[in-house]
C-alpha positions, 0 to 999 in steps of 0.5 A: 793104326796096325788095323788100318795100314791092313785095310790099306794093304788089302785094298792095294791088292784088291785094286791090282786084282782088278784094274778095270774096276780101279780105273773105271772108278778113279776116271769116273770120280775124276771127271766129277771133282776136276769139274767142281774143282775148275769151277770152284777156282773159278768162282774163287778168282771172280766172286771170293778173291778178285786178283790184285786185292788184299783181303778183298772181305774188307773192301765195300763198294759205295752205292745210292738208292732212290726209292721213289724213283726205282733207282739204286746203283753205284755211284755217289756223291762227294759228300756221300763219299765225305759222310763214309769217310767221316766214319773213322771207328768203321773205315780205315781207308776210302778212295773216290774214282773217276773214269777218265781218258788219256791221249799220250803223245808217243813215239810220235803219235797220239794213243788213247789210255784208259785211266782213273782220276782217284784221291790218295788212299786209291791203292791202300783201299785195295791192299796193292803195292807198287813194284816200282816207285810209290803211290800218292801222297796226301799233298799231291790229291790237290787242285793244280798239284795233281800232276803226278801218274802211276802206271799199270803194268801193261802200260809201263812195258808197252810204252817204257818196255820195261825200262826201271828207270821209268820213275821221275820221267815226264809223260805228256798227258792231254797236252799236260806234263805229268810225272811218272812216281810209280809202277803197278804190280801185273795183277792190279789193274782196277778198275779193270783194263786201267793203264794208269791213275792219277790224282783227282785233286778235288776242289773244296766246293765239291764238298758243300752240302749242295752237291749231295744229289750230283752222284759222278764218282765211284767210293770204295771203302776198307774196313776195319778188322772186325767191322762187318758190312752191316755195321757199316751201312747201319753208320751210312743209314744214320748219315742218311738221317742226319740228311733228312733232319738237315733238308727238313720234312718236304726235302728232296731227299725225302721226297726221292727216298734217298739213301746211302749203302754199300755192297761187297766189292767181290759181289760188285766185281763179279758183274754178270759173272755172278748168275752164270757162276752161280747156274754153273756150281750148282751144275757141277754139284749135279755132276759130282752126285752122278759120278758118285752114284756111279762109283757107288754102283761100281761098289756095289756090283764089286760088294756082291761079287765078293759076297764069298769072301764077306761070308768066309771072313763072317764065317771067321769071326768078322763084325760088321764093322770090320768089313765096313772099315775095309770097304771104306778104305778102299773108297777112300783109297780110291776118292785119294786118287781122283782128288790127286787128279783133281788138283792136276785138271781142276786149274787147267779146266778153270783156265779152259774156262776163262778161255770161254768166256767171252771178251770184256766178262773174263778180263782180269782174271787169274785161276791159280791153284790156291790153299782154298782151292785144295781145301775145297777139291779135299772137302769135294773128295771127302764127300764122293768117299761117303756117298760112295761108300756109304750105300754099299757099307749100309747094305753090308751092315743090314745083311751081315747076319744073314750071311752063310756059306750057302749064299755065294754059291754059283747058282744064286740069283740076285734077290729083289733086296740086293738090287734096289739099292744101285737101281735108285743110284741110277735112277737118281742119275738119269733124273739128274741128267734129266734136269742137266739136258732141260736146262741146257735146253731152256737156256738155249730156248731164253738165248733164242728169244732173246735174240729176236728182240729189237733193241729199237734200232737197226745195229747191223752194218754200223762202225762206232768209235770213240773219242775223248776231247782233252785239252784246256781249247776243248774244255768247255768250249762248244764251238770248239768242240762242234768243229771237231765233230763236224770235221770228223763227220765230214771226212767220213760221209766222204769215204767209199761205201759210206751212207750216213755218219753221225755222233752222239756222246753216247750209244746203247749198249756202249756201257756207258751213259748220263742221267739227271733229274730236271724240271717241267714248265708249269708243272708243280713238284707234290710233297712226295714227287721226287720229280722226273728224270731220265737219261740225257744225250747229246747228238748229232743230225744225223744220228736218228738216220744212221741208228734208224730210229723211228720218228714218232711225232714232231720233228728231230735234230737239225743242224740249225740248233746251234748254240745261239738259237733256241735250246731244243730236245727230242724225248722218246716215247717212254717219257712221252707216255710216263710225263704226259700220258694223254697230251702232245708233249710237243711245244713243252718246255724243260730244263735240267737246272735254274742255270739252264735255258727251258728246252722246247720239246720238238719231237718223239721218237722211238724207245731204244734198249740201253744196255740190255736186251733182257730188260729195259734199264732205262728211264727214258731219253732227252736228246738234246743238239750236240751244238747246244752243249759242251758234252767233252767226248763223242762217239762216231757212228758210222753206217755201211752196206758193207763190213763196217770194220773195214772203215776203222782206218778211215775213222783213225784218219778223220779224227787225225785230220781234224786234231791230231792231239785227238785219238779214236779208241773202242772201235768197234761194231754196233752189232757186236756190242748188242751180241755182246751183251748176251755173252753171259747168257750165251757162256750159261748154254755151252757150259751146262750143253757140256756139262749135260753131255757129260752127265749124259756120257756118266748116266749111260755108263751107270745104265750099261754097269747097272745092266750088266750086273743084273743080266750076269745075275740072271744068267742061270735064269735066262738060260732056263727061260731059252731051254723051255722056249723063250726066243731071242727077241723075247730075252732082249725084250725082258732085258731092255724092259729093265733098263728103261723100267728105271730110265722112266722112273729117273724121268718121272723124277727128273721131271719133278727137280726140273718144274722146281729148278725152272719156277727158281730161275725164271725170277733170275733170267729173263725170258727162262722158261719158254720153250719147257715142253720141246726141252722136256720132250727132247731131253726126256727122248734122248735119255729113252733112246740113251737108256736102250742104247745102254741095255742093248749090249747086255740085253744081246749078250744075254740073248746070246746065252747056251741053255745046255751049258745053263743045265749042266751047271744047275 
């Protein structure tokens, strides 16, 4: 221990001896583990420990597959959720949820609350407690019992201002009275963004065996201590079974491959986070290897420069250990510092990030220095120490018994040995800022061609809006419900600058939508055809002229198809191609169930993008008459030649006038939505363009040390080349050759983890990989004119050399 609090002594001193070098080191190692470390808490907060949940390792999110109809996501049925729940030696607690909306009538008028319908073991799935009140109780998850609500938060200071005798007052609540027995901590809120719960009080019949295949719910489930995913879904596949034996060989189930499983509930939280995360870790891993490499140089001109001071103490007795130690110490002397730093910037840089990330991907989340998030900048810290020091301890270990007195002396020149080691540091740093700068590239080239793909309408100059239809006059009510919408629309084909209004229940890229299997007239069902199925729809007459949709045969939507007329559809031209590839669909006939009327197919129009533009989701559109149902929400669309946010108070208007129990929310641009979905894309190519620059900014400071050393090496060389006659423009020239003789090197290498980088990641994002040769050709010029740029100050002051003074000294 006396040894090594030495080692620390003697490093201090060193360090004061030379504070460039200290800081140059410390801010270079900084830069590296601050970034890693903002993106760690990041990726701790989003994808490891989603805030609001206790022990989030536990929680499994429910999902269905069906095989034969390519079909897997993450909703269930209620007797999928009965089969899990049933599973008592593996579950310990298990919530069904419903997505719902809330008109609250306050202050006098009605607002709109995002909430979930949820069954009683809602908040002990995920571990949350109230700071106020309780939750719900087994008898109040009960059919005309569940008139009780939670609130979030947000909701309690917005509507109560954070009144604490908030519990036990009646709320109005879609025109019902609903009392209020709990209050949320401020970091739950799931599903994201909710303002409040309430009982789902699900009737008995919703369990019959019948309902298997009607999937409307989201399950997530607790595990017990010990129990692992697998060993859960092993329990789901043998439900599954037991449903196969039930329903016999030539079984709906069998025929669509049906099944239940489930994912982490960190991995389903994350949602299009988790790529961009992802790219980004491996990002910084690259940055933090540069860092090093530079640090490592910086070590390794500092462990030549000393060479005297190594011969003496050789010269003294010192083993080869012993100046190792020493070397070590000070690297981790130094990692010591840049970590202090780290744990300083990481969280700050994390909450810089969050601030990036667009709206609706980032919501939610906190970024909090935690014990793992030290753990991990420690670990980070640990590792830039030995690759940092480890080059130049070996290099002391190999030469050690080589050095004498005579080697130090001022007229040596660096041999061939003492430079390779820092030269494939750098190299290493330009092929990794080589992959840094293609790849921001690339991203940037995918985002491009993204943005040029049609979604199959035009979104620009459209307002949507949506509406909920509360109440008991609503409920299954068409005429009802048709009067609301056609008053709406009325009001605003009557605004200024309007030129068509329109409502449909749902719109691409609204993330929302239906689907349901359904029958063909005439058509027979195979013993391994699960049947068709696709996305349904429910609008208005006007909405192909507002979303400009193409017509591509027949005719659409009029607002003659009323409920007491014949049941009409509209299909586009994916399930036109997919049902009747070599025939008019045009007079056929369709129903989603035996309880519904057959539909006669009276047009096709053009496919839509659903919900992404970098790959069809879809499985096809029915269109039915919003008159012909009893859909219970609608989404207004409205188009103008102007800025389409300048009629949301016209929207607001129209829908008071028409009820004012009714509220408009989501209001927002169709364009907006559709940009929106590239978000994840678009945060990929700022991130890693900043993180390449930063990689570029580290590169040339290794090319300039690296440059520099080896010029102040040369110098005695140097000065006799200019005494015998070498001319300026020739010593500039020999130095620069240097400089890019190891920028072409890194290229070459950069070029070989790029081709690597680029066949992994074009299997996880569409559209990657156009545009390879510009990124390449312009990444690969911008490091060539980098690395002369970082040779030319030392090539110059070389140039710059006296020959006299070179002589006198030899």
């Amino acid at each position: 221990m006396q040894a090594i609090f030495e080692d620390i002594r003697y490093a201090l001193r060193q360090f004061r001896k030379a504070p460039g070098f200290t800081i140059t080191a410390v801010l270079t190692l900084a830069l590296g583990i601050g970034a890693n470390t903002a993106i760690f808490s990041v990726v701790y907060a989003v994808l490891m420990h989603p805030s609001g949940v206790d022990a989030p390792e536990r929680v499994a999110v429910m999902r269905t597959k069906y095989a034969a109809l390519g079909m897997d996501f993450p909703v269930v049925s209620v007797p999928d959720f009965a089969d899990a729940a049933s599973l008592k030696e593996q579950v310990e607690a298990a919530a069904l949820e419903r997505g719902s909306s809330y008109n609250i009538v306050h202050d006098g008028r009605t607002e709109h609350l995002d909430g979930s319908q949820v069954t009683w073991q809602w908040f002990n799935v995920f571990g949350a407690r109230p700071i106020l009140g309780r939750t719900f109780s087994p008898e109040e998850d009960r059919a005309d019992a569940n008139y009780v609500a939670v609130l979030s938060y947000g909701a309690w200071q917005k509507l109560f201002g954070g009144a604490r005798n908030v519990i036990g007052q009646t709320i109005i609540l879609n025109e019902k009275s609903y009392r209020v027995i709990g209050v949320m901590r401020s970091d739950f809120d799931w599903p994201r963004g909710n303002e409040l719960w309430t009982p789902m009080g699900l009737d008995p019949k919703e369990y019959d065996l019948s309902n298997r295949f009607n999937e409307g719910s989201t399950a997530f489930v607790r595990l017990r201590p010990g129990v692992t995913l697998s060993a859960f879904n092993a329990g789901l596949a043998a439900k599954s079974r037991d449903e196969y034996r039930r329903e016999g060989a030539n079984s709906f189930a069998k025929r669509s491959q049906w099944g239940m499983s489930s994912t982490p509930l960190t991995e389903f939280a994350a949602g299009p986070l988790r790529k961009p995360l992802y790219v980004l870790l491996g990002v910084v891993a690259f940055v933090l290897l540069i860092a090093s490499a530079n640090v490592a140089g910086l070590f390794l001109a500092r462990a030549s420069a000393r060479s005297r001071e190594f011969v003496v103490r050789t010269a003294l007795g010192a083993s080869a250990w012993r100046l190792v130690r020493q070397l070590l110490a000070e690297t981790v002397l130094l990692s010591g510092g840049a970590v202090l730093l780290g744990v300083l910037l990481g969280p700050v840089f994390g909450r810089m990030l969050l601030w990036m990330v667009p709206r609706g991907l980032g919501e939610g989340y906190a970024v909090k220095m935690s014990s793992e998030v030290l753990a991990f900048t420690a670990g980070v810290g640990l590792l830039t120490a030995l690759i940092a020091g480890i080059g130049p301890a070996a290099k002391i270990v190999r030469s050690q018994k080589k050095l004498d007195l005579h080697e130090g002396g001022r007229s040596v020149t660096a041999s061939i040995d003492k430079q390779r080691l820092r030269s494939a540091f750098v190299i290493g740093e330009v092929a990794m800022a080589f992959v840094l700068l293609a790849g921001a590239g690339l991203f940037l080239a995918s985002l491009r061609q993204l943005q040029q793909v049609h979604p199959g309408f035009d979104p620009h100059g459209v307002l949507m809006g949506t509406v909920y239809l509360s109440g008991e006059s609503y409920k299954e009510n068409r005429e009802r419900q048709g009067n609301f919408v056609n008053s709406v629309l009325q009001f605003m084909e009557g605004q200024p600058g309007v030129k068509s209004a329109a409502a449909a229940t749902f719109v691409p890229f609204s993330n929302q939508d239906a689907a349901s299997s359904f029958t063909i007239e005439g058509r027979i069902t195979g013993p391994n055809d699960p049947g068709p199925h696709s996305q349904l729809n429910y609008v208005t007459a006007d909405y192909l002229k507002v979303m400009q949709i193409p017509l591509l045969a027949g005719r659409w939507i009029r607002d003659e198809d009323r409920a007491d007329t014949q049941t009409v559809v509209v299909i586009d031209q994916k399930l036109a191609k997919k049902y009747w590839p070599n025939e008019n669909p045009i007079g056929q006939h369709l129903r989603s169930s035996r309880r519904d009327a057959w539909a006669e197919v009276v047009g096709v129009v053009a496919e839509v993008k659903p919900d992404s533009l970098e790959e069809d989701t879809s499985d096809g559109i029915r269109y039915y008459s919003y008159q012909q149902g009893t859909p219970g929400q609608a989404t207004f669309v409205v188009r103008t030649n102007g800025d389409p946010y300048s009629l949301a108070s016209a929207l607001h208007r129209a829908v008071a006038a028409a009820d004012s129990s009714q509220a408009v929310f989501d209001i927002s641009s169709l364009e907006s939505r559709v940009q929106a979905s590239l978000a994840s894309r678009r945060l990929i190519v700022w991130l890693l363009t900043a993180f390449a620059g930063l990689a570029l900014l580290l590169a040339l400071i290794g090319i300039y040390g690296l440059i520099s050393y080896v010029t102040l090496q040369r110098t005695n060389e140097i000065g006799i080349r200019m005494a015998l006659g070498a001319q300026r423009a020739q010593v500039v020239g020999l130095v620069l050759k240097d400089a890019l003789r190891w920028v072409t090197a890194g290229l070459v290498v950069g070029m070989g983890l790029a081709l690597v980088a680029v066949s992994v990641l074009r299997h996880a994002f569409a559209g990657f990989g156009e545009g390879m040769a510009v990124s390449f050709a312009v990444s690969l010029t911008a490091l060539l004119v980098a690395g002369a740029a970082a040779g030319l100050l030392p090539a110059r002051r070389a140039a710059s050399i006296d020959p006299a003074k070179t002589l006198r000294n030899e």
